[in-house]
N, C-alpha and C positions, 0 to 999 in steps of 0.2 A: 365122092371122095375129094375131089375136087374142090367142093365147097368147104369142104371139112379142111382141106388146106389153104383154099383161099381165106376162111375164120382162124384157121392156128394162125396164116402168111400176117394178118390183120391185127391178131391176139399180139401178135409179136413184135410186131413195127410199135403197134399203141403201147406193148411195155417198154420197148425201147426208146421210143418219143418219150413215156414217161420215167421211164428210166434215166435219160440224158437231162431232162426236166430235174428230175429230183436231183441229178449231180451239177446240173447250173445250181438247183437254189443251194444245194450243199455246198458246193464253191461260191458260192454269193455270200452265203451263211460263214463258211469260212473265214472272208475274206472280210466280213464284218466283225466276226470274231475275233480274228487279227490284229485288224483297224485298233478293234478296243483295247486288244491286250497291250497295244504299241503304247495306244495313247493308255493304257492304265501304268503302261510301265512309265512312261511321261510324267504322269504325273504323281506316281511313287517316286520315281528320283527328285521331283520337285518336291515332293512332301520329305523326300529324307535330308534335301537341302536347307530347306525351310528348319526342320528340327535339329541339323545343325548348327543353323543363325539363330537356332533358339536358346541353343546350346552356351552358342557363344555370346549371348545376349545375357542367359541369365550367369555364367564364369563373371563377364565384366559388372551386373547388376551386383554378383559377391563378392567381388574384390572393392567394387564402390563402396558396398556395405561394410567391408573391414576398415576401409579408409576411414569411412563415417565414425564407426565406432574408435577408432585410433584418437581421429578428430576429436570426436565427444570427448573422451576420455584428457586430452591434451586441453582441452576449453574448461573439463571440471576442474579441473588441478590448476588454470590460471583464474577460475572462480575461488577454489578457494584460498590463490593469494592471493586476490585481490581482494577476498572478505578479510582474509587475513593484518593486509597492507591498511584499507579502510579501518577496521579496527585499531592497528598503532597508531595510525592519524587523529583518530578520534582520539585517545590516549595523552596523542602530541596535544590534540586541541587543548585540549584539557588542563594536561600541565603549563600550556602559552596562556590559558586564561585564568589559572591560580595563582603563576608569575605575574602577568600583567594587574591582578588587585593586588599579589603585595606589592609590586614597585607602585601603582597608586600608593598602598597606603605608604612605602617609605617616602615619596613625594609628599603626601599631605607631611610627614613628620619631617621632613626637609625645609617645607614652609615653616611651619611652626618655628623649626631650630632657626631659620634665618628671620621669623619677626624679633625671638629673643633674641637671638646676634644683634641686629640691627639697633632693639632697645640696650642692651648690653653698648654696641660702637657711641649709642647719644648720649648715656650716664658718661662712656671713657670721655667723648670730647667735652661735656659736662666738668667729668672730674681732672682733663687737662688744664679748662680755661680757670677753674679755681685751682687748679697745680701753679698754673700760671703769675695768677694774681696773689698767692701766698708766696709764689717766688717773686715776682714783683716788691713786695711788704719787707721781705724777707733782705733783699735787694736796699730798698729804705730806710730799712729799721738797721742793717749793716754799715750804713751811710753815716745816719745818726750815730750806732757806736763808734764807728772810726774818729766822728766829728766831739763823743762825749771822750773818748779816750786820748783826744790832741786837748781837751777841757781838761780833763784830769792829770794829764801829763805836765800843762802847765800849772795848774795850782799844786801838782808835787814840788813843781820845779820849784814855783814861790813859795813851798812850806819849807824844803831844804833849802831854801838860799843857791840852787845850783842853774845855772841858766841853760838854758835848752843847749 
């Protein structure tokens, strides 16, 4: 019986050695399990930080996007006054270069009128210098009557007998 209890005394130290065994490696196990949960929870809080800044990444990525399209939308509208703008200019062009051939053509008709002016001022001094010289004649030939009528006055004088 003895033996039978020095094998139970044996049975029973060797479960309890592995007994104590299996509760280190369970508190070993544990205590890795632990480890991991800490560092899983580590890095869940990282991760839900992370999808915060993602968060606020893509808020500011849509509110850049509304800017943009705000933007867009302010750049179409000074595109289309400025097609608009180009267009009147062209318009302006337009009218400055139908204006500019008629005032050509009233120039060319300016010249014109001033060669006829000009032949028109050579006949006037033309027709002064013979104004001139018939007033000259005219001048002479009044000379002469003055000169025929002092003739005629005396041979009145000596038909009536009356002396000047």
């Amino acid at each position: 019986m003895r033996a039978d209890l020095d094998g139970c005394y044996h049975l029973l130290t060797t479960t309890n050695k592995n007994v104590l065994d299996v509760r280190s490696y369970i508190n070993t196990v544990a205590a890795t399990q632990m480890r991991h949960t800490n560092r899983l929870d580590e890095i869940q809080t990282a991760q839900d930080l992370a999808v915060g800044r993602l968060n606020r990444l893509e808020e500011g990525q849509q509110e850049h996007t509304n800017r943009l399209v705000r933007v867009e939308k302010v750049q179409e509208q000074q595109t289309a006054k400025l097609i608009s703008l180009e267009e009147g200019q062209r318009e302006h062009t337009e009218k400055l270069v139908s204006l500019a051939e008629g005032q050509r053509q009233h120039t060319e008709k300016l010249v014109r009128l001033e060669g006829g002016q000009r032949q028109h001022t050579e006949k006037l001094v033309r027709l002064e210098g013979g104004q001139r010289q018939h007033t000259e004649k005219l001048v002479q030939l009044d000379g002469k009557f003055d000169h025929l009528d002092a003739k005629v006055d005396k041979v009145l004088a000596l038909l009536t007998g009356k002396p000047e």
